[in-house]
C-alpha positions in Angstrom: -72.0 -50.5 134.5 -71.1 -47.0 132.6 -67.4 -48.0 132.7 -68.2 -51.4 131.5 -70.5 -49.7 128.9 -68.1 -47.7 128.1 -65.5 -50.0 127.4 -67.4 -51.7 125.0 -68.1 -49.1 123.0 -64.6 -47.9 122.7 -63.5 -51.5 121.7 -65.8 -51.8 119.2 -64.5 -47.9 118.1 -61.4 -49.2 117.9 -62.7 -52.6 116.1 -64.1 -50.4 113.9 -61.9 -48.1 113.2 -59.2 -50.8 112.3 -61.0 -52.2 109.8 -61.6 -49.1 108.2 -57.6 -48.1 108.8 -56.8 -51.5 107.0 -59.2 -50.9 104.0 -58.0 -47.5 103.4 -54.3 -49.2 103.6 -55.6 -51.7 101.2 -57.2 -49.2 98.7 -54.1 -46.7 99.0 -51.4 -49.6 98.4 -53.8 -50.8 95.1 -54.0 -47.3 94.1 -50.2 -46.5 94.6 -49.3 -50.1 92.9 -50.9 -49.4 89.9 -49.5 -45.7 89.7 -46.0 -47.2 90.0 -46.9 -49.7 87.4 -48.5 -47.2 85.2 -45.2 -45.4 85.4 -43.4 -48.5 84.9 -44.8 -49.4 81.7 -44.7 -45.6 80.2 -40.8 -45.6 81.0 -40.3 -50.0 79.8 -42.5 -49.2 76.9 -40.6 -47.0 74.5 -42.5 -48.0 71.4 -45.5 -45.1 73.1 -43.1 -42.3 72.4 -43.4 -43.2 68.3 -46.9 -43.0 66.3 -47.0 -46.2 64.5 -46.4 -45.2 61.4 -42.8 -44.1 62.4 -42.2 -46.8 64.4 -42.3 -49.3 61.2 -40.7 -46.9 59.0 -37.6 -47.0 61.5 -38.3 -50.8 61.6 -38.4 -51.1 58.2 -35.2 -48.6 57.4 -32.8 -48.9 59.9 -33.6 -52.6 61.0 -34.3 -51.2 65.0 -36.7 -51.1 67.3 -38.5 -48.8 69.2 -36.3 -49.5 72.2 -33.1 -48.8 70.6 -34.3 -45.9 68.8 -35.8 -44.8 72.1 -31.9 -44.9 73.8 -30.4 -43.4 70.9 -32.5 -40.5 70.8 -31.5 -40.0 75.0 -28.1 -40.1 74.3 -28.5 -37.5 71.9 -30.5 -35.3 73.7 -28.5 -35.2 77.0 -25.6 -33.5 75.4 -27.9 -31.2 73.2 -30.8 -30.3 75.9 -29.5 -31.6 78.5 -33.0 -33.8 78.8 -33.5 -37.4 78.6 -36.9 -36.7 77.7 -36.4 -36.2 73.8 -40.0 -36.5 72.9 -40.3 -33.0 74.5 -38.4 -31.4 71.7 -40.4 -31.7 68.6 -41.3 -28.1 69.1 -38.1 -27.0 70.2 -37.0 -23.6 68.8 -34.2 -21.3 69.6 -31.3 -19.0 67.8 -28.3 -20.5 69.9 -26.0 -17.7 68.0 -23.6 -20.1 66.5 -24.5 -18.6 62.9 -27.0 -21.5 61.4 -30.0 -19.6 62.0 -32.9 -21.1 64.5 -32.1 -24.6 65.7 -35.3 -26.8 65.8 -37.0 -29.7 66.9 -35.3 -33.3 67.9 -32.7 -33.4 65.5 -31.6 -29.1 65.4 -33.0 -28.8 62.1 -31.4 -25.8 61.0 -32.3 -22.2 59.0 -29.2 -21.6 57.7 -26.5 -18.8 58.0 -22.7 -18.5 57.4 -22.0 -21.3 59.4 -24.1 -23.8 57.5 -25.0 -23.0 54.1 -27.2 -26.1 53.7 -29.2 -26.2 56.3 -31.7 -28.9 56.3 -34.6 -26.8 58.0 -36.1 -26.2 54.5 -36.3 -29.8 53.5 -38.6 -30.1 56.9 -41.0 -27.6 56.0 -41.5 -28.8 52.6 -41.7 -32.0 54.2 -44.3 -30.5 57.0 -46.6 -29.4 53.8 -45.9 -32.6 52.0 -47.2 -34.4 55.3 -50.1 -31.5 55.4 -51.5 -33.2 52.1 -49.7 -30.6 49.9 -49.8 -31.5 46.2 -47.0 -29.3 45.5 -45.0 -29.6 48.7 -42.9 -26.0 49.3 -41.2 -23.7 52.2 -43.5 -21.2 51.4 -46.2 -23.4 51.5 -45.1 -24.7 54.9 -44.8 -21.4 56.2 -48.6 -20.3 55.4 -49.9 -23.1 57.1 -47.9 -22.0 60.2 -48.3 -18.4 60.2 -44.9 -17.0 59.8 -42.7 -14.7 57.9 -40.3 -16.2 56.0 -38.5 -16.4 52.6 -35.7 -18.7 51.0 -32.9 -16.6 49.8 -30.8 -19.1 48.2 -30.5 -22.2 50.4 -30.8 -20.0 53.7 -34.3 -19.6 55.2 -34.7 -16.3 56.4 -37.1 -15.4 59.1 -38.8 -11.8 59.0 -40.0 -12.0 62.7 -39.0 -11.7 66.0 -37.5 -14.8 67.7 -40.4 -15.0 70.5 -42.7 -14.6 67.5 -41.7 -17.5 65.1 -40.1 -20.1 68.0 -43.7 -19.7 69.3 -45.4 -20.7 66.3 -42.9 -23.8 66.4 -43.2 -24.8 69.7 -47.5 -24.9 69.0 -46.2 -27.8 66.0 -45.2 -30.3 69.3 -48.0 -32.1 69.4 -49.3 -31.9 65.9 -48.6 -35.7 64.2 -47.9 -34.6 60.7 -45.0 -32.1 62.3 -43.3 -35.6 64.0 -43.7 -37.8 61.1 -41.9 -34.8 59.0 -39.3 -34.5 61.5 -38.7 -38.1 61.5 -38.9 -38.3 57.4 -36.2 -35.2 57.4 -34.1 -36.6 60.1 -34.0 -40.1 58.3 -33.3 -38.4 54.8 -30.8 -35.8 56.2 -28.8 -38.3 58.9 -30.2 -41.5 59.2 -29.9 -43.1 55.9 -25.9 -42.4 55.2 -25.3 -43.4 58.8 -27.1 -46.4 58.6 -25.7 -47.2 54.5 -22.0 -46.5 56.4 -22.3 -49.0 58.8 -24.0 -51.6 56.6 -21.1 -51.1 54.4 -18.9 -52.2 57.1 -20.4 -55.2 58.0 -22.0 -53.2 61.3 -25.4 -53.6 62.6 -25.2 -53.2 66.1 -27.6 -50.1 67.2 -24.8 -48.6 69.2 -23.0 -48.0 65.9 -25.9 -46.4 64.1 -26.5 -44.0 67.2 -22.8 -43.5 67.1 -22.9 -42.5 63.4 -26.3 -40.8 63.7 -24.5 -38.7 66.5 -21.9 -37.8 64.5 -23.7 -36.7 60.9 -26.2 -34.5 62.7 -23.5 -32.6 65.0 -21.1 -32.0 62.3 -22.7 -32.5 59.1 -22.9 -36.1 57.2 -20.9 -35.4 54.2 -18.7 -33.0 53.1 -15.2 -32.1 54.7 -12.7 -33.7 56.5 -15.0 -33.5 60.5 -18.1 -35.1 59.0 -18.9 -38.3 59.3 -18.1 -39.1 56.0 -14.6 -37.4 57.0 -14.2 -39.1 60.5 -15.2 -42.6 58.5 -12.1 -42.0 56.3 -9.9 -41.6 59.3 -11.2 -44.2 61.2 -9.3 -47.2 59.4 -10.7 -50.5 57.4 -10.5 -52.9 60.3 -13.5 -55.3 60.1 -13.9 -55.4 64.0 -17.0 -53.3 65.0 -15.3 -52.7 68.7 -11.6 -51.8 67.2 -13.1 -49.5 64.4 -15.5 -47.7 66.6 -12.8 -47.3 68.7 -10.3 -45.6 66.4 -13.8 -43.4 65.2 -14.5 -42.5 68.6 -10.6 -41.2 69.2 -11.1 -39.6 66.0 -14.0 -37.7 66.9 -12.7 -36.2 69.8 -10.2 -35.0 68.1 -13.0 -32.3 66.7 -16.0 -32.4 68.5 -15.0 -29.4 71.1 -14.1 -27.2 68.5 -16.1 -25.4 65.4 -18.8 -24.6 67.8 -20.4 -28.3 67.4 -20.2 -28.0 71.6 -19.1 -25.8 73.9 -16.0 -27.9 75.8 -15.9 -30.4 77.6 -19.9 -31.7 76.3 -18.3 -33.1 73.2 -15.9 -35.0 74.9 -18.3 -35.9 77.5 -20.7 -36.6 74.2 -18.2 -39.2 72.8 -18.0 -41.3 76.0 -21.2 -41.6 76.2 -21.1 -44.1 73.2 -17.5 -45.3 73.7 -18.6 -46.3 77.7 -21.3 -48.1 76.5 -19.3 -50.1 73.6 -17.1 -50.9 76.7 -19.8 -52.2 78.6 -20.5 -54.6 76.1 -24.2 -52.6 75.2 -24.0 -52.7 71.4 -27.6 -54.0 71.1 -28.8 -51.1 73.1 -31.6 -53.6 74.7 -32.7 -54.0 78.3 -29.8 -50.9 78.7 -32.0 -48.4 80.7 -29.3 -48.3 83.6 -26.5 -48.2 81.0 -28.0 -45.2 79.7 -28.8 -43.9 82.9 -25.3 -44.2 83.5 -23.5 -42.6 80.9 -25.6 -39.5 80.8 -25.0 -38.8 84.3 -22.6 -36.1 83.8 -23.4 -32.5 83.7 -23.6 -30.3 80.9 -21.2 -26.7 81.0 
């Protein structure tokens, strides 16, 4: 009678036990599911890494979507943080000591110094105290509000504090909105505009142009001298064909992009095929391209 005793108890241990096994399976694979699909939708929905207000400028300006915007900005981060994750760099501050002063943010908003005398880091932090509800929008302004020591002399901001110091008081601007929505006014004034205007002009749309161009303005300036975009545009022939012209801008560019100290050789070149690999693939639209991007930006940075 005790072993039959128990025997039923352990089967109805075991009964037991299964069913609370298969319920804790149940619960753990719901729990799991929706954490993968949580992280599914973050990474499928790129219009969540733009405040709405930007996301309809860029709409409204540049004719693309938060998608495309979203794969441009990767492909211009890789060869410039070496991050996919661009939405990290808002507060983004360093002196890289190539002579423009601190480099900033997701574009490298610039100081100034002898190796760009127009810097467009000014033009943010007016743009920062414009955003800030300035009714006089200025640099010095700007600089109050943030805390640091600073002066223009000429059109180079000068800092008068230490690098930790000042990068620090950038880097606490990452998640503040009216910082973003000045970086992305600066960045479309500075960059976006001629790049788009260019390949309107041309009879381009395609998003994969505008990134291209976009690329180009903010790594080596967007007018001016003969490696500019506006230079590299005059090089690059009259054809009407989006695929040959880009293809002639892209030899073009490589011709220049390792020296100058836009990149340190071989990331410019490996920064050029990102583009020209995708216009290969056939990804001009820059849609539904996650594992083209993924792709292209698998190379590693020197």
């Amino acid at each position: 009678m005790l072993n039959s005793t128990n025997s039923k108890v352990s089967k109805k241990m075991k009964f037991s036990l299964l069913i609370l096994l298969s319920f804790s399976m149940i619960f753990s694979y719901g729990y799991l599911s929706n954490g993968s699909q949580q992280k599914s939708y973050a990474a499928g929905n790129p219009d969540s890494n733009f405040s709405p207000a930007t996301l309809q400028f860029l709409r409204d300006n540049t004719g693309l979507d938060g998608e495309q915007w979203n794969n441009i900005m990767m492909l211009v981060n890789k060869p410039e943080q070496d991050d996919l994750n661009w939405i990290n760099f808002y507060g983004y501050c360093e002196d890289i000591d190539d002579n423009r002063g601190y480099t900033i943010g997701i574009f490298g908003a610039t100081t100034g110094g002898s190796n760009d005398t127009g810097p467009d880091g000014p033009e943010l932090f007016k743009a920062y105290d414009a955003a800030k509800g300035a009714s006089n929008p200025s640099v010095k302004g700007a600089l109050a509000r943030i805390g640091v020591k600073g002066s223009m002399k000429g059109n180079i901001l000068e800092i008068n504090e230490s690098e930790e110091s000042f990068c620090r008081k950038i880097g606490n601007l990452q998640d503040d909105p009216e910082w973003r929505e000045a970086m992305w006014k600066t960045f479309y004034n500075v960059y976006i505009k001629y790049s788009v205007e260019q390949a309107r002009k041309r009879g381009f749309n395609s998003a994969l142009t505008i990134g291209s161009f976009v690329d180009a303005a903010l790594n080596h300036g967007a007018t001016g001298g003969s490696e500019t975009l506006q230079g590299l545009l005059g090089k690059s022939g009259s054809s009407t064909d989006e695929k040959t012209f880009m293809t002639k801008f892209y030899k073009e560019r490589t011709k220049i992009v390792d020296t100058n100290e836009y990149n340190d050789p071989p990331n410019g070149k490996n920064r050029v095929k990102q583009w020209s690999n995708l216009l290969n693939m056939g990804e001009t639209d820059l849609k539904n391209a996650d594992s083209a991007v993924l792709q292209v930006t698998d190379w590693e940075l020197q």
